[in-house]
N, C-alpha and C positions, 0 to 999 in steps of 0.2 A: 247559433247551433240548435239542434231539432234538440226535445227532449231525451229521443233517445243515448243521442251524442252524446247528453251531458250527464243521463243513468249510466252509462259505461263509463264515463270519468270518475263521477263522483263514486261511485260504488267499486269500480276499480281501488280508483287511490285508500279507499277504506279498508279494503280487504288487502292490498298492501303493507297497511300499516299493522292489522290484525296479523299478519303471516309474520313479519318484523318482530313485532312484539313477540310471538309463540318462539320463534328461532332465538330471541336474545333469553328471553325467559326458560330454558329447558328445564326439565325437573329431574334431579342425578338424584332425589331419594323419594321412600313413600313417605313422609312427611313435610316434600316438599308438592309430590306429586297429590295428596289429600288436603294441607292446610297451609301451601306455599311457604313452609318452612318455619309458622308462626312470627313472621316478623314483618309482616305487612301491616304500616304505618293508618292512625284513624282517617285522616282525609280521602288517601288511596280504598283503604276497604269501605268505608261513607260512600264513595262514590261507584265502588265495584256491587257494594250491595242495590243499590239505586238503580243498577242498570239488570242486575238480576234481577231486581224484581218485579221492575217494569218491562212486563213482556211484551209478546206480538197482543198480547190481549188487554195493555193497558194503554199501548201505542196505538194500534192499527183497530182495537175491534171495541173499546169502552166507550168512545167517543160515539160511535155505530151506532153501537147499541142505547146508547143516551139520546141520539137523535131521534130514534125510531118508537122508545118506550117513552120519553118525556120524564115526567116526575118519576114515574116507576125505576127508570134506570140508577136514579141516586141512590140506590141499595149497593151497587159495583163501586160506588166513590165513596160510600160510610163503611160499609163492608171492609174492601182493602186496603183505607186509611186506618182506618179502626184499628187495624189486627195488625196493622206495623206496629201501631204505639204501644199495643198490647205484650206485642213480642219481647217490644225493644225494653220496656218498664219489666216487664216478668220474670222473662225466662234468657234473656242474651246476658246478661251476669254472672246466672249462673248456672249454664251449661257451659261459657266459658273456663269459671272457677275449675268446674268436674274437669276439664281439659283432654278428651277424648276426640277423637276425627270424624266419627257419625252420630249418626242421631242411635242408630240402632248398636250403636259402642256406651252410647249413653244406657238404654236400655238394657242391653246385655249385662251391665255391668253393675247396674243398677238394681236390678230384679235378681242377679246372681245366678241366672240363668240361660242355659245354650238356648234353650226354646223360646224364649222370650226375645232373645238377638233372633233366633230366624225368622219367627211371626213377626218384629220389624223390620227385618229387610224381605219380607213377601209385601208388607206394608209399602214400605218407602218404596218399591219397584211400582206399583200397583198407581200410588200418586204418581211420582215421576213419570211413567208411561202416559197416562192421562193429558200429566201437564203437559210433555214434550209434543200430543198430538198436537196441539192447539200450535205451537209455534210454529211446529213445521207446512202445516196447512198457510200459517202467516206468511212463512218465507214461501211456498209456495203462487201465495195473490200477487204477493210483488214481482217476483220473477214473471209472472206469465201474461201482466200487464206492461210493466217498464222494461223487459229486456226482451218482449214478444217473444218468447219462447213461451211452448206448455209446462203446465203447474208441474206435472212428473221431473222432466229435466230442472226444473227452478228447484226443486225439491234437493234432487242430486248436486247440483252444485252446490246447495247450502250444507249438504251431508259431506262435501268433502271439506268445505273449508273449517265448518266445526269441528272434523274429524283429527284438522291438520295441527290446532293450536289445543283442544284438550287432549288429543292422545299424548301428542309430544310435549307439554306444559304443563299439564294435568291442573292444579288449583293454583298454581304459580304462573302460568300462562296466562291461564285463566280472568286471574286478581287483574293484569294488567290491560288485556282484552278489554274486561269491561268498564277498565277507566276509559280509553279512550271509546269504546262505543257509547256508554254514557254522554260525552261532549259530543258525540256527533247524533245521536237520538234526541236531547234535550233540545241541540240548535235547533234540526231538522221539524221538529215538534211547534216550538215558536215563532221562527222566520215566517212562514206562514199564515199562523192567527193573529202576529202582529199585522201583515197584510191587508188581510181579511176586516181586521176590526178596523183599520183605518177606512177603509173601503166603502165600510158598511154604514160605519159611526163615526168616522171624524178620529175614534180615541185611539192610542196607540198598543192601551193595556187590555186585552182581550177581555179577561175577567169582568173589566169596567164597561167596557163594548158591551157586551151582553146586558145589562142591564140598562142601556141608552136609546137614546133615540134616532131613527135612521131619519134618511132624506127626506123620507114622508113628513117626518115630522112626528112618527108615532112610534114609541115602545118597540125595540127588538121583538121584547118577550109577546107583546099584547099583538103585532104583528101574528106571529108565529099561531098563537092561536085561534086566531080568526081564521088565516089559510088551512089550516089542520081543519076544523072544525069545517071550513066549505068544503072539504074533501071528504066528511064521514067518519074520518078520523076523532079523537076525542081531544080533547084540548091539551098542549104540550104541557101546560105549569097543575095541569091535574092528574091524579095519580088514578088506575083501574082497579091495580092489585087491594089484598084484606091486610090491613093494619098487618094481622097475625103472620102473611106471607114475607111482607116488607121486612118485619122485625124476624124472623126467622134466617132469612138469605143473608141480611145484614150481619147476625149473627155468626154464622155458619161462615160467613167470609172471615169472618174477624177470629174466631178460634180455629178456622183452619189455617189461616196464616202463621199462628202462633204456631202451628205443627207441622209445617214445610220444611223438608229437610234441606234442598236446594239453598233455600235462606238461612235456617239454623246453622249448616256448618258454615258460614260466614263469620261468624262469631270468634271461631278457632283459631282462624287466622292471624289474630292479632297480638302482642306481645303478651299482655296484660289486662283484670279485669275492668280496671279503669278505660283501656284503650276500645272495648267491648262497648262502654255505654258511651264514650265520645261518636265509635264511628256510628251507634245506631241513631244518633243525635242529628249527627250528619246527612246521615241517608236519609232523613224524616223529612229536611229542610230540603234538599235534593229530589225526592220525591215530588212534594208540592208542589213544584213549578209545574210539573207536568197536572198533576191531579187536581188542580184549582185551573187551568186552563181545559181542563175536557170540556167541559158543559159548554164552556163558550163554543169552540170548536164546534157542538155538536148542534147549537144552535145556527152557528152561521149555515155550517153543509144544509141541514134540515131546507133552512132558508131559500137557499141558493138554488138548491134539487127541487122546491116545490115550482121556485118560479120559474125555475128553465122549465119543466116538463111538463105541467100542468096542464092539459089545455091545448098543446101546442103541436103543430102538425111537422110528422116525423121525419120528413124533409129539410125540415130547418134546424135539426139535431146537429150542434156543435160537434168537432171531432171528438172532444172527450167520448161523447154517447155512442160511439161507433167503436172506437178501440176499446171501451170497455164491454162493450157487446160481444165481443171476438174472445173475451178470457169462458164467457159464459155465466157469469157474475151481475151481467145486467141484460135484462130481456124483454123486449115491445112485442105483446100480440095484438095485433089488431080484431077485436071481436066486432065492433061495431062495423067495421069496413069502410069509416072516415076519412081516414088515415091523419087524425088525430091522438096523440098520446091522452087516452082517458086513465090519471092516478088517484083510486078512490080506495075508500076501505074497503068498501063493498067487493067479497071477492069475486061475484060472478060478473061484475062490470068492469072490474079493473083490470087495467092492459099490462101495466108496468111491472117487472119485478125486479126487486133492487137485493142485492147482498147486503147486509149489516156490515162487512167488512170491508166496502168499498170507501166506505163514507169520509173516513181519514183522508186517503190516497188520492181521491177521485177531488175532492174539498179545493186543493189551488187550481185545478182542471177547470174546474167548474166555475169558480171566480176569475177566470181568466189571469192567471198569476204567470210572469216570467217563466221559461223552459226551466232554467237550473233551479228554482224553488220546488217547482213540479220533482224536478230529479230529485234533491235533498227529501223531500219527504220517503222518494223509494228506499235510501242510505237509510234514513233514521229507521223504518221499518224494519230492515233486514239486521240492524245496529241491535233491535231490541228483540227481535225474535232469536238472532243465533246466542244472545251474550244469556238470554235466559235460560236455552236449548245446552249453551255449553256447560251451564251451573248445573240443569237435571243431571245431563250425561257423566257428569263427575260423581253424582250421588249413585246415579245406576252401578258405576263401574264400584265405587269404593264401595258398596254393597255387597257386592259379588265378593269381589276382592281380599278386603281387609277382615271386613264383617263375616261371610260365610267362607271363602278358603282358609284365611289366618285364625281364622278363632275358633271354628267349628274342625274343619274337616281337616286340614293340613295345619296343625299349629308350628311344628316345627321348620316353616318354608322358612329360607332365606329373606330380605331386604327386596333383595336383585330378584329372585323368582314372584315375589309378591308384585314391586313393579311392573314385570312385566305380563302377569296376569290381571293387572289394572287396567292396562293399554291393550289388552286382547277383547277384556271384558268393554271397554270405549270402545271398541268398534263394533261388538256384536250388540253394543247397545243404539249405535248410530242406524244401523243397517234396520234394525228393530221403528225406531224413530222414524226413520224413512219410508219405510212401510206406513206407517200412520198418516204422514204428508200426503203419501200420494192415494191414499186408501181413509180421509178426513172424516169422524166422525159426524162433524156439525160445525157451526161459526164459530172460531176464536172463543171469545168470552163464552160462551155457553160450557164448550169443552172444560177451558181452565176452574167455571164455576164445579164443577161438578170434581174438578181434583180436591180443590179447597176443601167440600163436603165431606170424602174419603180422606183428608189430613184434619179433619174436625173429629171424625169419625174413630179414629183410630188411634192417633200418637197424641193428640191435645191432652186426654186424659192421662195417660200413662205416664207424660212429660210433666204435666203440674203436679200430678199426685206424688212423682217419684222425687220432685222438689219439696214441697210441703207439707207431705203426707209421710212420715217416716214408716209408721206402721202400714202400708201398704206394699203386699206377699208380691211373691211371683204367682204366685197362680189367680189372685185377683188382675192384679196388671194383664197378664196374657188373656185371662177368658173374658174381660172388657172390651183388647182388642179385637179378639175375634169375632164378638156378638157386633161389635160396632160397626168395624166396617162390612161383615157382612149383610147386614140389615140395610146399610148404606147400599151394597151393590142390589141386591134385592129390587131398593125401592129402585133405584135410577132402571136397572133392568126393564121393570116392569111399567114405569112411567115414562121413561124417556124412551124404551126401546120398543115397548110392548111386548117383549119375551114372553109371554107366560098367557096372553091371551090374542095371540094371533094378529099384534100391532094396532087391535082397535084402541087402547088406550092409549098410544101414542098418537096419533093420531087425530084423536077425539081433542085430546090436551086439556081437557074439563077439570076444572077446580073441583068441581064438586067430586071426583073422583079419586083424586089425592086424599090421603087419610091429612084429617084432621084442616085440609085445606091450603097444604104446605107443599110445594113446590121440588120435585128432585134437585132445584137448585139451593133451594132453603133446608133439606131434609139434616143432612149432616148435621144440623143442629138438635135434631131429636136422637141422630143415632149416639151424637156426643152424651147424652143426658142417658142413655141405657150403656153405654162404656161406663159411664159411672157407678150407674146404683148394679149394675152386675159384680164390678172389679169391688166395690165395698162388702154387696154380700159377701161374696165367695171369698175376701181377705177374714169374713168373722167367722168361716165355720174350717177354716184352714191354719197351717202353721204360722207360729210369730216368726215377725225376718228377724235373721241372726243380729245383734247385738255391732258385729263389725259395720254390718249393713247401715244399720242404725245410727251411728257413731258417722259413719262418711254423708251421711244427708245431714245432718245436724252443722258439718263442717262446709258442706258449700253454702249452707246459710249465712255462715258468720261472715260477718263485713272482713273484708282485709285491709288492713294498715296503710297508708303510703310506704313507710318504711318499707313494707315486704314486697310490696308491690314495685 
């Protein structure tokens, strides 16, 4: 069977099983419709957060971007390893203890304040939207490669079928969605690099591959660099970026994970505070197969792409190089008129240009790997882009919903009216989503880094300080978040977009330009550090928090019993 054949099977049967799932799972309340009812088991939620959290940008575009930055890309694999462990040790105990359905139900509730729930749910929307762009662009590459249709339609299909299991499942749908797209994103992830590293290396353990010796006889790694290096390129095991850039993104990844709402109401789910640190235990070990296997991966594609292209005349381009030609993702100018592929750093010599978010996808193509692996890999893609897209879309809707109709504006709504303005609010949020897909900021990882920054920015503080900071006001807390993440939008504006001076700083992309030398993907980590010292000023020239206040932060601290538990 062609590849294609076996992209409509396998991604059929998947979506199958995905629609299955959402019809057996429906949600008949809003707390089954926001935290599936709290009785989703640690293995089940281990595994449903593992597949939330590995997005289209930890599947489809990490690997990419590790191939192409080398040493520098290890900040995306310290980064959001980092800020799982951070999460799971911090703050998943006890936000579960508090036992609220949002983050911004935490806050509201916490701060004693309406204003303080709506500046987080301007917050949480603001991530969410960010983060959903980057997926749906994801589901987008894969649809308009493997199913040959354009990224727009790839787009729309992906907006109905996530529309179809969180509207009608809402977080109970959901929980069980991303069990099974987790097993088919984790297979689709490895069947491949096991491959690959036999191929390459004799070894069958990727991780181990990567650091062995190919046919030559010589060093994957020490290979890799010498081909880099004749291309202009700089050597893959050396790093560009300044210490201070490296440790900043790293940063910013790891305290904005800790403040992701998608993953924080994960937590909720589950019986008990104990069941909270089993499942994060879980999803840590879950995670890691995938996150100790990028590098490899990104070393082999690198590999693979230097030796097919290099050099080589554009005639004797395997069909990979032509059907990815056709998404517009990959592109040969002949400047010299050879009609050889000249790939160099050098940009006024270089012919080739390559997507970062090919590199995944295009990886068993290009190693010549069986059709149905080829296919498996498009499933796992679209496994990890929608199972993340349906976690945002759950936090957008319960936002709207819970947080600003039930608590703000309509307090006395019904069960049954709040449901179904969940499921109004899922789709205006899909359609929202959708728009992003087909209208993409930038690659995968780039997008989501820069959600990370604005949940570093914003909730990291508010959520620590509201755990072990008793004496901190609402009006500290709120005017933290606003300096925070507006300074966060600021900079990415101005550096990533060039808003404010006619896109020559974007454009430029000069470090030296950046204040202090830090990166709009690294920034979040300085807006985090002014959420602080602003929300402490302004807690000491403001009122003490009530006494009740004080008294319930004191209590999510306290360990709980087994007995009680």
């Amino acid at each position: 069977m062609t590849v294609q054949t076996w992209t409509y099977l396998l991604v059929g049967i998947s979506f199958s099983i995905y629609i299955g799932i959402a019809l057996w799972s429906r949600a008949g309340s809003t707390k089954e419709f926001y935290i599936a009812g709290g009785g989703v088991s640690p293995l089940a939620n281990g595994m449903a957060t593992a597949a939330d959290w590995m997005s289209a940008a930890s599947f489809i575009s990490m690997a990419g971007i590790i191939s192409f930055m080398g040493y520098d890309g290890s900040v995306y694999l310290m980064g959001w390893t980092g800020g799982y462990v951070l999460l799971a040790l911090l703050l998943a105990p006890y936000l579960r203890k508090f036992g609220k359905f949002t983050v911004p139900d935490f806050i509201g509730e916490r701060y004693y304040s309406k204003t303080a729930r709506i500046v987080a749910v301007l917050c949480a929307l603001l991530v969410s939207f960010t983060y959903v762009a980057g997926q749906m662009r994801g589901v987008g590459v894969v649809f308009s490669r493997f199913l040959e249709v354009d990224i727009n339609t790839g787009v729309i299909i992906g907006m109905v079928i996530v529309l179809f299991y969180a509207v009608l499942g809402g977080m109970k749908g959901i929980t069980y969605t991303q069990v099974a797209q987790y097993c088919v994103l984790i297979f689709a992830f490895m069947v491949p690099a096991i491959f690959i590293s036999i191929q390459m290396t004799g070894n069958p353990i990727p991780q181990l591959g990567m650091g062995a010796k190919g046919a030559e006889g010589t060093y994957l790694l020490e290979k890799l660099d010498g081909l880099s290096a004749a291309l202009g390129f700089s050597e893959y095991t050396q790093g560009s970026k300044s210490t201070l850039d490296v440790f900043a993104i790293t940063a910013a990844l790891m305290v904005g994970t800790a403040g992701l709402p998608h993953v924080i109401v994960r937590f909720f789910t589950v019986k008990k505070v104990r069941d909270a640190r089993k499942s994060a235990g879980l999803a840590l070990l879950l995670i890691a197969i995938l996150y100790t296997t990028a590098p490899a991966v990104a070393v082999f594609a690198r590999t693979n792409l230097i030796n097919t292209v290099s050099n080589q005349p554009y005639t004797n381009m395997p069909e990979w190089f032509t059907n990815w030609e056709k998404t517009g993702l990959l592109s040969f100018v002949d400047k010299n008129k050879d009609g050889k592929i000249q790939y160099l750093a050098d940009s006024q010599q270089n012919e080739l240009t390559v997507d970062r978010d090919i590199m995944v996808l295009a990886n068993p193509e290009i190693a010549d790997l069986p059709a149905w692996v080829i296919a498996l890999v498009a499933a796992g893609g679209l496994a990890a882009a929608l199972s993340t897209a349906a976690g945002l879309l759950l936090v957008i809707s319960s936002s709207v919903s819970h947080d600003l109709i039930k608590n703000v504006f309509r307090p006395n709504i019904t069960d049954k009216q709040e449901l179904i303005a969940a499921r109004l609010a899922s789709v205006a949020a899909v359609c929202v989503a959708g728009y992003f897909g087909i209208n993409p900021p930038g690659f995968v990882a780039a997008v989501v880094a820069l959600a990370f920054g604005l949940a570093a920015a914003s909730f990291f503080p508010a959520i620590i300080m509201g755990i072990f900071y008793k004496k901190m006001n609402k009006e500290g807390a709120v005017s933290g978040m606003i300096v925070g993440v507006s300074l966060m939008i600021f900079y990415m504006l101005k550096f990533k977009f060039g808003l404010f001076d006619g896109g020559k700083t974007a454009v430029a992309g000069l470090k030296v330009q950046w204040w202090f030398g830090i990166s709009p993907e690294g920034f979040g980590f300085i807006a985090m550090w002014v959420n602080f010292i602003v929300a402490i000023v302004v807690q000491h020239f403001t009122a003490a928090v009530p006494q009740e206040i004080q008294d319930m932060v004191e209590n999510i601290r306290i360990p709980i019993s087994k007995e009680k538990e």
